[in-house]
C-alpha positions in Angstrom: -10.5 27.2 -4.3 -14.1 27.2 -5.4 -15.9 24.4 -5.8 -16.7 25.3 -9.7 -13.4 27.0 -10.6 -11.6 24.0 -11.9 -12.7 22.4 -15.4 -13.0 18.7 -15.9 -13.6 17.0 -18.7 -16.0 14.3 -18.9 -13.3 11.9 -20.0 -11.4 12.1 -16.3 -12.3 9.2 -14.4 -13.8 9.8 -11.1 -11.4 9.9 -8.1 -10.6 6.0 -6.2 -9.9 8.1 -3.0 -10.9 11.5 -1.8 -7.7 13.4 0.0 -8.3 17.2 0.8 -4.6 17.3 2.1 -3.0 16.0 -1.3 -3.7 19.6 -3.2 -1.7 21.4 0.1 0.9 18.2 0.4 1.5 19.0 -3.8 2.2 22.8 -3.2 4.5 22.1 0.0 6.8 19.2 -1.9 6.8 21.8 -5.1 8.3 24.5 -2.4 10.6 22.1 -0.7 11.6 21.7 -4.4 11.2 17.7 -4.1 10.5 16.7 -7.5 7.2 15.4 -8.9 7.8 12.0 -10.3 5.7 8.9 -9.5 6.3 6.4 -6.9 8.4 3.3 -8.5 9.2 0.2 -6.9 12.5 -1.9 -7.4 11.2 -5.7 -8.1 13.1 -7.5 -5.5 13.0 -10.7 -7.8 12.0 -14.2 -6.5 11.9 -14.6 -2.5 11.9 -17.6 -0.7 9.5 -18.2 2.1 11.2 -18.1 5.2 11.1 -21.3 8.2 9.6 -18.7 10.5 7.1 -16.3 9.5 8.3 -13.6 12.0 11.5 -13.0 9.7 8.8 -11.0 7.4 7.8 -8.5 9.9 9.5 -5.7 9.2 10.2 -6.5 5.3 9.3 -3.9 2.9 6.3 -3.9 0.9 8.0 -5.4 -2.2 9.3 -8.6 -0.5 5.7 -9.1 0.7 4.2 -8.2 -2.4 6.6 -10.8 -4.6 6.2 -13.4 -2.0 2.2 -13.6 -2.1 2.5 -12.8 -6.1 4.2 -15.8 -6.1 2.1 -17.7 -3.8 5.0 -18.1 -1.2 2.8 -16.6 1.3 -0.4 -16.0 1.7 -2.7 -12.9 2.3 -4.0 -14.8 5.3 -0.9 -15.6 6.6 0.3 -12.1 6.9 -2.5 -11.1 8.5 -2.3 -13.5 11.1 1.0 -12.3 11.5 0.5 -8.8 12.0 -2.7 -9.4 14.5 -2.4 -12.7 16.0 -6.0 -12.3 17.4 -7.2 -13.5 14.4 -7.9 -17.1 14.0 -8.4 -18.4 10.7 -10.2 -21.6 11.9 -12.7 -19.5 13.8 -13.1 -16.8 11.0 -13.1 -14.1 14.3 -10.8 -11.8 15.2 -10.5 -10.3 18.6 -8.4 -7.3 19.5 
């Protein structure tokens, strides 16, 4: 497609994130006849933190997501958790 052949208004925001393969991954769902409808996630509803942290490693994004929204767990936390290199006290992370 050339550069100029699509029109865009001026009242289109700009683009958060530039993807070249999301035009091609668009035209290959359309053939595989997946329907185009946006992502929606099921609220778990309230969580409860856990006595061990290492029960949330393989939760789903929503159960992370509720739990820091409601200040169950925090940011820091689950970052610690997935790289345990980081040290909070130190403010360094190794790898």
């Amino acid at each position: 497609m050339a550069l100029r052949a699509r029109q865009l208004p001026n009242a289109v925001p700009p683009a958060l994130r530039f993807d070249p393969w999301l035009e091609m991954q668009d035209e290959r769902d359309s053939a595989a006849g997946l329907p185009d409808v946006p992502a929606r996630w099921a609220d778990p509803g309230p969580q409860r933190r856990p006595a061990d942290l290492d029960d949330l490693a393989f939760a789903d994004v929503a159960t992370l997501s509720r739990l820091v929204r409601d200040r169950q767990v925090s940011c820091l936390e689950l970052t610690e958790l997935s790289w345990p290199g980081c040290a909070a006290t130190t403010r360094s992370c190794t790898a």
